[in-house]
Backbone as a chain_set.jsonl record, in Angstrom:
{"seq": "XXXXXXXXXXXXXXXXXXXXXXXXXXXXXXXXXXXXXXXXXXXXXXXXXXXXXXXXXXXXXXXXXXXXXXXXXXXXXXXXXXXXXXXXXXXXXXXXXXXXXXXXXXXXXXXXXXXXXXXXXXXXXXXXXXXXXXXXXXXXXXXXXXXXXXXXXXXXXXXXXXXXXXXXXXXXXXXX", "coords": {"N": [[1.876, -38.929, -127.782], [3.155, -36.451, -127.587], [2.542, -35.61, -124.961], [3.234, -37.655, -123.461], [6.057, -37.107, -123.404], [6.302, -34.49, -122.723], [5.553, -35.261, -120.235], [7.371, -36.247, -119.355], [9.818, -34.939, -119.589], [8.769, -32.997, -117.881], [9.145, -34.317, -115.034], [11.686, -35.197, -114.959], [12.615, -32.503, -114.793], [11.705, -31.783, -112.41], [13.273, -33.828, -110.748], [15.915, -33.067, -111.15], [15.499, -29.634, -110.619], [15.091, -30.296, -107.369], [17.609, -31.423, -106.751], [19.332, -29.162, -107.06], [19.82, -27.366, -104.862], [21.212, -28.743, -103.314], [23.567, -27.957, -104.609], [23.655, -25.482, -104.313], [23.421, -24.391, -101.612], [26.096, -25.274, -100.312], [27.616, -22.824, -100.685], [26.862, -21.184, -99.36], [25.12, -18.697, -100.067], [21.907, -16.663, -100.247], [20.011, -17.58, -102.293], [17.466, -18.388, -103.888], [16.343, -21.911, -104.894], [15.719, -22.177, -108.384], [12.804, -22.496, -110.523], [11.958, -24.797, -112.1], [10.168, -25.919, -113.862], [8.079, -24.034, -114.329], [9.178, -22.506, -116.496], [8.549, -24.79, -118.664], [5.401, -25.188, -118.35], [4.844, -22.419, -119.254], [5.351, -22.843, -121.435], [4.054, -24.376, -123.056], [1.451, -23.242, -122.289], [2.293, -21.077, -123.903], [2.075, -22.011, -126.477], [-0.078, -22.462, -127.672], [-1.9, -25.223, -126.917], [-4.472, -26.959, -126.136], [-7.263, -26.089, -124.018], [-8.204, -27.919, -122.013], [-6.374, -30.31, -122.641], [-3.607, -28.831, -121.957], [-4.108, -28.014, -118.963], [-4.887, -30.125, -117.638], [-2.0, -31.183, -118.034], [-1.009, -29.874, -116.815], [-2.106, -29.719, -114.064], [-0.942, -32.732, -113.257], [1.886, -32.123, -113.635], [1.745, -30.245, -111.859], [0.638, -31.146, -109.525], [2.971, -33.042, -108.981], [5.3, -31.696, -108.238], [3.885, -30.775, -105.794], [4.532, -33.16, -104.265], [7.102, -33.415, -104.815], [7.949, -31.23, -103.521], [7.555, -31.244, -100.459], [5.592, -29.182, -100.067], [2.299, -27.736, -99.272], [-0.632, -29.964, -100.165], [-1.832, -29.457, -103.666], [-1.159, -26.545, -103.475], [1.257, -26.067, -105.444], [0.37, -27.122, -107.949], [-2.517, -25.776, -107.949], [-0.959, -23.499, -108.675], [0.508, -24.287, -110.749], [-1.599, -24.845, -112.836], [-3.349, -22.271, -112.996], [-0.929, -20.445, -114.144], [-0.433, -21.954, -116.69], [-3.255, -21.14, -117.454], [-3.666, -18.381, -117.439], [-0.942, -17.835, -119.206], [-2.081, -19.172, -121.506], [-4.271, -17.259, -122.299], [-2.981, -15.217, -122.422], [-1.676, -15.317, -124.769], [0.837, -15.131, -126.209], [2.601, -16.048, -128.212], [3.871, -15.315, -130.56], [5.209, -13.397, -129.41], [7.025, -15.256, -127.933], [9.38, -15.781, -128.89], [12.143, -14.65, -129.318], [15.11, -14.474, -127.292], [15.337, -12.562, -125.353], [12.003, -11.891, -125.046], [11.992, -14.665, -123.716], [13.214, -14.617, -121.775], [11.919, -12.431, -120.481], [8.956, -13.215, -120.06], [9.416, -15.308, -118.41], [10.037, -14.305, -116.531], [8.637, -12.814, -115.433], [6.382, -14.225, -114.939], [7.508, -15.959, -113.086], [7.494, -14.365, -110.893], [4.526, -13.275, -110.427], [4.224, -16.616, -109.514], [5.932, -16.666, -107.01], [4.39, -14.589, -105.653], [1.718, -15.63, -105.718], [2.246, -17.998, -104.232], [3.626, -16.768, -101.615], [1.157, -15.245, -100.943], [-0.921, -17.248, -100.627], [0.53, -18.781, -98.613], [0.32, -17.154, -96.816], [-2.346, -16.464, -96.106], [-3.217, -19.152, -95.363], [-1.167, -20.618, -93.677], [-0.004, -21.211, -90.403], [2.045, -20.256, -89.071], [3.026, -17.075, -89.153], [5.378, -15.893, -89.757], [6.686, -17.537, -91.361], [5.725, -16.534, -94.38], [6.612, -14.178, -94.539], [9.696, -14.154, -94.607], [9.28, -16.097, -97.093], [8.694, -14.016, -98.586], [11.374, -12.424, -98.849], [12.532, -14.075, -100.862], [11.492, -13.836, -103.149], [12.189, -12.195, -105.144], [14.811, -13.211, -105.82], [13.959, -15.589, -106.481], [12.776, -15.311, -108.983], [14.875, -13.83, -110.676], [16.493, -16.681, -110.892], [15.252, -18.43, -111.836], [14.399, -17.079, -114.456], [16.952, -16.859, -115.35], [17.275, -20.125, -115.891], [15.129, -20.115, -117.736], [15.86, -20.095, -120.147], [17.173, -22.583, -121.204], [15.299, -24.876, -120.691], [13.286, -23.73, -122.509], [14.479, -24.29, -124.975], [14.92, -27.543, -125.022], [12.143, -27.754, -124.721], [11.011, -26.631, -126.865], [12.265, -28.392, -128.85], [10.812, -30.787, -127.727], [8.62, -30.159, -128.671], [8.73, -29.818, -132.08], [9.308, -32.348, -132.717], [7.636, -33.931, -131.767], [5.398, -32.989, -133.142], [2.965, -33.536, -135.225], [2.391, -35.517, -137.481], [1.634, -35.949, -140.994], [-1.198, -38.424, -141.79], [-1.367, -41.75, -143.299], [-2.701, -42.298, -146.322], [-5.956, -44.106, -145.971], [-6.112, -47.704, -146.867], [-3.371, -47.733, -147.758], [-1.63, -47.882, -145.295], [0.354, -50.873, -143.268], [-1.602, -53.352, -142.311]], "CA": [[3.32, -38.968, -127.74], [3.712, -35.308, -126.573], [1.981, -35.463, -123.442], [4.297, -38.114, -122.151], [7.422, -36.784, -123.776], [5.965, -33.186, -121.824], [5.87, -35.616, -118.888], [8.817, -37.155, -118.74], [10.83, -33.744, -119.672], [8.598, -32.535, -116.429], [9.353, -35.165, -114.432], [13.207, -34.874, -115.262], [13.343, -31.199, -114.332], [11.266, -31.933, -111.265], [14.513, -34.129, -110.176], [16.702, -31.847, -111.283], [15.047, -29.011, -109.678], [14.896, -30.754, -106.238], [18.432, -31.676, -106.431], [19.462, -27.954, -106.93], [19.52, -27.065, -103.077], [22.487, -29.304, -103.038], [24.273, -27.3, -105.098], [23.607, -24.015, -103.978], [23.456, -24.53, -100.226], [27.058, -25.196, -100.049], [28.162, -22.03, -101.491], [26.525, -20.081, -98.515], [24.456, -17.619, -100.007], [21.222, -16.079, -100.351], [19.384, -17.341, -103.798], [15.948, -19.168, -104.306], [15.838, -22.095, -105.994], [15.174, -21.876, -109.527], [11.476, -22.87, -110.696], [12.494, -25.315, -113.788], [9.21, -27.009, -114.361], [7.659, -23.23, -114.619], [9.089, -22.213, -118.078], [7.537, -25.514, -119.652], [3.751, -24.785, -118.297], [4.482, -21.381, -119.924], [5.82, -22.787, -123.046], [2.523, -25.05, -123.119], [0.778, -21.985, -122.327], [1.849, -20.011, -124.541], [2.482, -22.609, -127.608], [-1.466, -23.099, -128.598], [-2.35, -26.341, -126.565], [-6.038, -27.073, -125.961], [-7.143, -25.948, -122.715], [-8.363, -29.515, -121.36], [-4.47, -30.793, -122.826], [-2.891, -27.903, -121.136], [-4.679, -27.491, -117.904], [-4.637, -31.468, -117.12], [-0.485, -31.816, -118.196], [-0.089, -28.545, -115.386], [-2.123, -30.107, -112.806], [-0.5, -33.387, -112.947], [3.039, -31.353, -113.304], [1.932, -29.2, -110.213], [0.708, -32.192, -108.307], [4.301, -33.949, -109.016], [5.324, -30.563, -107.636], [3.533, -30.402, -104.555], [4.634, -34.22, -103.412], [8.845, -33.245, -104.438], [8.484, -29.762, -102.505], [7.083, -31.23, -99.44], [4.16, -28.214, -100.118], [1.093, -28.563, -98.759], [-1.073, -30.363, -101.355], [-2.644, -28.409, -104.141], [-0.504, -25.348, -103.881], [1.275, -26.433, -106.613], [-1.2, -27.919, -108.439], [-3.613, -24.557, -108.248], [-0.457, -22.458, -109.167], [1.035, -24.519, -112.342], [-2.478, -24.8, -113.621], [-3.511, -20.701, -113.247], [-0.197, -20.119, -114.747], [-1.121, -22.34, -117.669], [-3.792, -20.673, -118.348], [-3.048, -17.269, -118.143], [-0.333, -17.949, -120.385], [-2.697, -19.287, -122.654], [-4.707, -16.244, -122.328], [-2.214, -13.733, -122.866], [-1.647, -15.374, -126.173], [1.754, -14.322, -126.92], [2.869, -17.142, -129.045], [4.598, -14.491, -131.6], [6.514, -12.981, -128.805], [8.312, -15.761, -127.227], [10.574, -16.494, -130.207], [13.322, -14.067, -129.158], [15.24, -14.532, -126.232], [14.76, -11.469, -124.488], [11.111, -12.537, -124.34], [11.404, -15.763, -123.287], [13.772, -13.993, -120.22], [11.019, -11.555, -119.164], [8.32, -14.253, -119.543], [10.043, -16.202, -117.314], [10.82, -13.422, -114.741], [6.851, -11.857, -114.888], [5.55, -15.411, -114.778], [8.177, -16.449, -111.8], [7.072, -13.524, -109.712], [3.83, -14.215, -110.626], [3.921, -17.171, -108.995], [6.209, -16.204, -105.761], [3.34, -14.003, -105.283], [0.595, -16.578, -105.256], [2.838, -18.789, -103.052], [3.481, -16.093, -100.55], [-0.535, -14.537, -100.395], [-1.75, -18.431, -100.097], [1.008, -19.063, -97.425], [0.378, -15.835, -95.256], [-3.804, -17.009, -95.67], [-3.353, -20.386, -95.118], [-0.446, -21.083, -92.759], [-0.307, -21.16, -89.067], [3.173, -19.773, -89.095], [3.155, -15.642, -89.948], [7.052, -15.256, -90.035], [6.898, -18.188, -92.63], [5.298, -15.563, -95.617], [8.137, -12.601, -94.449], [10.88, -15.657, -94.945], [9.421, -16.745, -98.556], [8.707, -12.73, -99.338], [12.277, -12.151, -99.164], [13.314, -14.838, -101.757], [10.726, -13.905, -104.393], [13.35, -11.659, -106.297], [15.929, -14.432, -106.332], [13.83, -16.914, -107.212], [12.085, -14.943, -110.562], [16.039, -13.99, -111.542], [17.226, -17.908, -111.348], [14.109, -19.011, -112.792], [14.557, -16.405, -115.219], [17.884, -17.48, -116.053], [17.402, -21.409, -116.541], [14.397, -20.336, -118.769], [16.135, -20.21, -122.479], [17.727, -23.887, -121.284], [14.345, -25.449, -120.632], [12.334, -23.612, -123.633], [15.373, -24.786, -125.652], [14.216, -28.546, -124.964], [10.313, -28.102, -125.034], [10.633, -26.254, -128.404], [12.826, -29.771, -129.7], [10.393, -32.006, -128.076], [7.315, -29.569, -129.885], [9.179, -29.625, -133.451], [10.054, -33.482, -133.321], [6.342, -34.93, -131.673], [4.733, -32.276, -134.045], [1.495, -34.179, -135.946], [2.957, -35.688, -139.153], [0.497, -36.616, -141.732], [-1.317, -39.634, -141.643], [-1.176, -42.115, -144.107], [-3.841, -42.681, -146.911], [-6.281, -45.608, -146.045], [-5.361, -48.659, -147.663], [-1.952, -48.09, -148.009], [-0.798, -48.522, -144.471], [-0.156, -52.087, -143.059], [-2.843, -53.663, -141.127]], "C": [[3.882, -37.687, -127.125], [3.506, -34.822, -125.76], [3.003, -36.155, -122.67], [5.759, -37.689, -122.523], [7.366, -35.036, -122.666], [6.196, -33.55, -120.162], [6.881, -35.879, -118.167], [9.507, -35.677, -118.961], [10.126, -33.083, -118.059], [9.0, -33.105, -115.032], [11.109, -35.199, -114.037], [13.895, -34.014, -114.429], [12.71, -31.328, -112.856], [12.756, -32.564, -110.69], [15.85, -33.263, -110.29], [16.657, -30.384, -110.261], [15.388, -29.315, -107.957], [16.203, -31.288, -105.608], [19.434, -30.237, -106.457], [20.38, -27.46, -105.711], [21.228, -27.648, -103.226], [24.083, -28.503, -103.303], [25.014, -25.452, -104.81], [24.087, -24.146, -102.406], [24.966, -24.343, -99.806], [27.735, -23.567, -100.416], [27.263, -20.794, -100.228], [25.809, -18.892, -99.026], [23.126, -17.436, -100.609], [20.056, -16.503, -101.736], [18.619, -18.443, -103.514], [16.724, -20.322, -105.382], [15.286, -22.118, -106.892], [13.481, -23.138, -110.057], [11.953, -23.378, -112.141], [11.027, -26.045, -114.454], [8.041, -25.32, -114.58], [7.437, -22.616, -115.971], [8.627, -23.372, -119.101], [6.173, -25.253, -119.335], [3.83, -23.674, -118.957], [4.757, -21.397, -121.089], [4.781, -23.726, -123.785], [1.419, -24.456, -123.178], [1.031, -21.591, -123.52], [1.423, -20.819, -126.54], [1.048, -23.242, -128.206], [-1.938, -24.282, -128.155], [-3.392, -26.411, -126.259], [-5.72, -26.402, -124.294], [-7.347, -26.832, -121.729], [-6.749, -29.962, -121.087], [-3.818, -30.606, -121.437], [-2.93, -27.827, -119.275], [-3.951, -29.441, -117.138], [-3.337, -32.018, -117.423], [-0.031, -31.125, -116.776], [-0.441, -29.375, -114.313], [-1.393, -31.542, -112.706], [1.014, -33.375, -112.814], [2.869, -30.669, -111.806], [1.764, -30.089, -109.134], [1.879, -33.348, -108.067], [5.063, -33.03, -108.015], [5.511, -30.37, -105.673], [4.225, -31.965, -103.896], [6.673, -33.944, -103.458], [9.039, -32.449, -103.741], [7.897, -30.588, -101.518], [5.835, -30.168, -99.048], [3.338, -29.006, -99.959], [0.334, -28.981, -100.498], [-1.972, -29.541, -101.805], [-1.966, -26.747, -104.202], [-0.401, -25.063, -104.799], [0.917, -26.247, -108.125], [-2.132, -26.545, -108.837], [-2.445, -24.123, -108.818], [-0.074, -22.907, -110.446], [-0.708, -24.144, -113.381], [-3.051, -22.875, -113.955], [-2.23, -20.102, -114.099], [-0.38, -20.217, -116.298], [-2.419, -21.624, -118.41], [-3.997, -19.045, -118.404], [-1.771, -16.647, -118.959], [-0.93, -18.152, -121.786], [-3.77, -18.313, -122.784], [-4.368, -14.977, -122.743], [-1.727, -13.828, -124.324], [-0.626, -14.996, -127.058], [2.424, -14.988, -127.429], [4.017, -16.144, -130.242], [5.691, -14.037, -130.843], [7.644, -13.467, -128.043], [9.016, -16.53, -128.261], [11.827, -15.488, -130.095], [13.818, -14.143, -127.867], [15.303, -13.527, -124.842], [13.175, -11.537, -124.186], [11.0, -13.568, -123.503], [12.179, -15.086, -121.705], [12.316, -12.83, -119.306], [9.59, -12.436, -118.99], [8.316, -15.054, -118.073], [9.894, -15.69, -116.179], [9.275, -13.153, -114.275], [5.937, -13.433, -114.054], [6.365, -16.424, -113.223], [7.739, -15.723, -110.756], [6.06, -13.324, -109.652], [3.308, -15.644, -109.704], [4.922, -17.382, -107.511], [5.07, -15.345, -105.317], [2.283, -15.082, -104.861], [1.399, -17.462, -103.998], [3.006, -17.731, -101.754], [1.718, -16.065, -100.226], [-0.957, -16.066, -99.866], [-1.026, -19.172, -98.766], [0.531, -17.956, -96.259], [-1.072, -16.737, -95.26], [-3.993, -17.945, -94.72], [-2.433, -20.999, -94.111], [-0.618, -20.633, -91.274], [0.747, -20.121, -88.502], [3.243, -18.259, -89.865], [4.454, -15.459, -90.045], [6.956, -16.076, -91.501], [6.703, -16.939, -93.901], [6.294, -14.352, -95.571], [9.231, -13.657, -94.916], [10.642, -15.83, -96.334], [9.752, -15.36, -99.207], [10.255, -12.22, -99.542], [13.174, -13.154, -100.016], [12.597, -14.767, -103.129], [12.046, -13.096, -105.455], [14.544, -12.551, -106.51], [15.64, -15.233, -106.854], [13.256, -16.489, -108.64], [13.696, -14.908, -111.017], [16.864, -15.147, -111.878], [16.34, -18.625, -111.976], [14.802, -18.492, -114.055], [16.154, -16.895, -115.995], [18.395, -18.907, -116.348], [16.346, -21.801, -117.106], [14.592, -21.059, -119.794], [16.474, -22.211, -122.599], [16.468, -24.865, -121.319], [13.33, -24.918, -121.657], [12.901, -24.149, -124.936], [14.44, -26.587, -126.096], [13.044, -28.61, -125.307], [10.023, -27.791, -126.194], [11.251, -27.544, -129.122], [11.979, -30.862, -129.363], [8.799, -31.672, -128.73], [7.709, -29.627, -131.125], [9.546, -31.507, -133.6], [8.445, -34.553, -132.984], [5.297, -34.27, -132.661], [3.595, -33.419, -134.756], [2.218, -34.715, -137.206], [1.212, -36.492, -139.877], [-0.057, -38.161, -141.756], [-1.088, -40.172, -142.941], [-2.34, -42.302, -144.984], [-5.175, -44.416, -146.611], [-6.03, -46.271, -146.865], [-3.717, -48.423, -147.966], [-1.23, -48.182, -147.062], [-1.007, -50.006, -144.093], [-1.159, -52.334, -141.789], [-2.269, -54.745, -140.07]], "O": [[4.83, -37.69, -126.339], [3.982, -33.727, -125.463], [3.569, -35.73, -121.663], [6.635, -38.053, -121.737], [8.334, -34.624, -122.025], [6.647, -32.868, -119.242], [7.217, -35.82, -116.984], [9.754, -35.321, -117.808], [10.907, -32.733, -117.174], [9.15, -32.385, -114.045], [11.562, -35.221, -112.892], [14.904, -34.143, -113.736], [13.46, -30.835, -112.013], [13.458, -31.715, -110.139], [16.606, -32.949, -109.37], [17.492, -30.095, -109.403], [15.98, -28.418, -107.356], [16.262, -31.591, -104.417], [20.42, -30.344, -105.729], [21.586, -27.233, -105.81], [22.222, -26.922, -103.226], [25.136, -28.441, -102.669], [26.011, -24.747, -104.967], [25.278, -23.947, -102.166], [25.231, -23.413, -99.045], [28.92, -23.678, -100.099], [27.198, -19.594, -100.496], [25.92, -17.922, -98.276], [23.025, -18.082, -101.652], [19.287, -15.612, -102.094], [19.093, -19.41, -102.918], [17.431, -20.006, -106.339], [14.071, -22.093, -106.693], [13.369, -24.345, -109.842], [12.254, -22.654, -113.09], [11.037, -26.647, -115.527], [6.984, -25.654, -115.115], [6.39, -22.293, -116.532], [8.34, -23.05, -120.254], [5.584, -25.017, -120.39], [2.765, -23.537, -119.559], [4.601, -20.454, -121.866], [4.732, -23.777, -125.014], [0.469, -24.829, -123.866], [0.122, -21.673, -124.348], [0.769, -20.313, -127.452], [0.975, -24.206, -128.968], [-2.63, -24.757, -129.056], [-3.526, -25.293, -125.762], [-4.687, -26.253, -123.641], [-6.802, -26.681, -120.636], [-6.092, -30.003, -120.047], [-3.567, -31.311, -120.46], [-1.968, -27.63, -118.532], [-2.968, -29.733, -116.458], [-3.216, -33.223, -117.205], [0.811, -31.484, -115.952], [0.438, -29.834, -113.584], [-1.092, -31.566, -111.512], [1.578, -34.237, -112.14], [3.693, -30.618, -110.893], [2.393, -30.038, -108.076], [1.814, -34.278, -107.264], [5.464, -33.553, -106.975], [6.368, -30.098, -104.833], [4.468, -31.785, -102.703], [7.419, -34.182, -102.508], [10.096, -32.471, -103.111], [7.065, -30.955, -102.348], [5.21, -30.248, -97.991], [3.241, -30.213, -100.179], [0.632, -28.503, -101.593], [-2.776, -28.929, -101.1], [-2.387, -25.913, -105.004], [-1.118, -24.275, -105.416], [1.164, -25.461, -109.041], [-2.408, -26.342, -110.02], [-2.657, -24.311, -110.016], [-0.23, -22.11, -111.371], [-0.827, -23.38, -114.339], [-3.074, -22.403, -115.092], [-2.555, -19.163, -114.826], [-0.468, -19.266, -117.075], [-2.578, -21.555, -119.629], [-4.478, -18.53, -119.413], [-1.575, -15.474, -119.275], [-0.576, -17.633, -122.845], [-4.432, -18.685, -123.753], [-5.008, -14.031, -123.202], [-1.429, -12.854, -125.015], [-0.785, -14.637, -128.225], [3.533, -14.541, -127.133], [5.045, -16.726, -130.589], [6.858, -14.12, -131.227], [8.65, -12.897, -127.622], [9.135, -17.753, -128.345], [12.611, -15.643, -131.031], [12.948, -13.861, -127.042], [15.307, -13.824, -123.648], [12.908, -11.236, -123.023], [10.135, -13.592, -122.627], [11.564, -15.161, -120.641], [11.984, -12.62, -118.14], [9.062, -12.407, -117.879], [7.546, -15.26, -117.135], [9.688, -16.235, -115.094], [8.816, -13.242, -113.136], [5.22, -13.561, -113.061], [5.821, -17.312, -112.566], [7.562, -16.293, -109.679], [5.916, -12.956, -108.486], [2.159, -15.718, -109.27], [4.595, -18.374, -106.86], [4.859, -15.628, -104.137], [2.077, -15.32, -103.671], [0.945, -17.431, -102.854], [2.33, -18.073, -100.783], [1.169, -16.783, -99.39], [-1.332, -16.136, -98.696], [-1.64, -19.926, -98.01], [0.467, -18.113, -95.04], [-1.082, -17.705, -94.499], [-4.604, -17.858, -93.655], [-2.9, -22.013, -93.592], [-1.375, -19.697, -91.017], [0.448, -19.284, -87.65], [3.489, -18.231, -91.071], [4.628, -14.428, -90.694], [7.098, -15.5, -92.579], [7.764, -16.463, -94.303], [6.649, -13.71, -96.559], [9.315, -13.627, -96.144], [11.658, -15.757, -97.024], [10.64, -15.221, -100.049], [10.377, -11.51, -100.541], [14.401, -13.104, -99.919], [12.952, -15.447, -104.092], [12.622, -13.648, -106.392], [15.178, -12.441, -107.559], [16.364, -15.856, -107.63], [13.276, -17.375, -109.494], [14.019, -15.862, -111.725], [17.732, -15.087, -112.75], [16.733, -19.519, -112.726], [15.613, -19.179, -114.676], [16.232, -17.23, -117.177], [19.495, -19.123, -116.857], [16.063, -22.988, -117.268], [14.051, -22.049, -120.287], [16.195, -22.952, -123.542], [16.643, -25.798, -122.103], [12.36, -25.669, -121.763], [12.167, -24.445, -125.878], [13.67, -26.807, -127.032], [12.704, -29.43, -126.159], [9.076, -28.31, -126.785], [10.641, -27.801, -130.161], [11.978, -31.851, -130.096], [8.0, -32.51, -129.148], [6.666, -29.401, -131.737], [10.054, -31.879, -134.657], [8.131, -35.551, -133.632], [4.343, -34.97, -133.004], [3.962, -34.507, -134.313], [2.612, -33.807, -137.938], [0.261, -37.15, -139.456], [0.782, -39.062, -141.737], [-0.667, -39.406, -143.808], [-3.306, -42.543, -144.26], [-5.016, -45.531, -147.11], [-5.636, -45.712, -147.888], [-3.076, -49.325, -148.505], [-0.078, -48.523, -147.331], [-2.075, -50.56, -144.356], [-1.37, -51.727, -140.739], [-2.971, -55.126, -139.133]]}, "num_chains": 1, "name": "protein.A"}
């Protein structure tokens, strides 16, 4: 139940996300879209999920990812999942309960992954201006990430406290 409730809330912000642009664009200036499907892999990360769970919710989040950005395939995909699990590595489950964590989370783990997206674009693309072009949107895009964190850890912590495990029932006393 909280894999596809993880999905569908990813799935959501993926449209959301992707409709963004729209919003901004008009308004003439300068700012990255915001990475909304970022602060749930890190709230999956950080929130104790197996690493099988975890790893296989990111890559099928990152490979939703890579087909709404028009990114080449696997970008994505490699970056939600490394995120995932050096979130779940760093283990800081105690410290994202105040919102000044969950803001620098957000920002380390957004720039973070503007980094990997630049280094694997300069490697891998044909186009060298492209990687100078993304490198100058990495600081916009960790501070709008960063600030439509708390709204998206908001959600993932209500749909972690409501799919939560409830006890089963004693054999024989449920119906068959």
């Amino acid at each position: 139940m909280r894999n596809t409730a993880f999905l569908a809330l990813g799935f959501a912000l993926l449209v959301i996300q992707s409709n963004l642009f729209r919003l901004i664009d008009p308004l003439h200036i300068a700012v990255a879209t915001p990475s909304l499907l970022l602060p749930l892999v890190v709230f999956m990360g950080v929130h104790e999920y197996s690493i099988a769970r975890g790893a296989a919710l990111s890559f099928i989040l990152g490979y939703l990812l890579d087909i709404f950005a028009g990114a080449p395939k696997g970008l994505f995909t490699f970056i939600s999942v490394a995120t995932f699990v050096i979130a779940r590595v760093a283990g800081i489950r105690l410290a994202a309960q105040t919102l000044l964590t969950k803001f620098a989370l957000a920002f380390v783990f957004a720039l973070l992954e503007s980094v990997i997206v630049v280094a694997l674009t300069a490697i891998f693309a044909n186009d060298p201006h492209r990687a100078r072009s993304l490198a100058m949107l990495v600081p916009s895009h960790a501070i709008t990430t960063c600030a439509c964190a708390p709204f998206v850890f908001r959600i993932a912590e209500r749909i972690h406290s409501t799919t939560a495990a409830s006890p089963t029932p004693p054999e024989g006393t449920g119906r068959s």
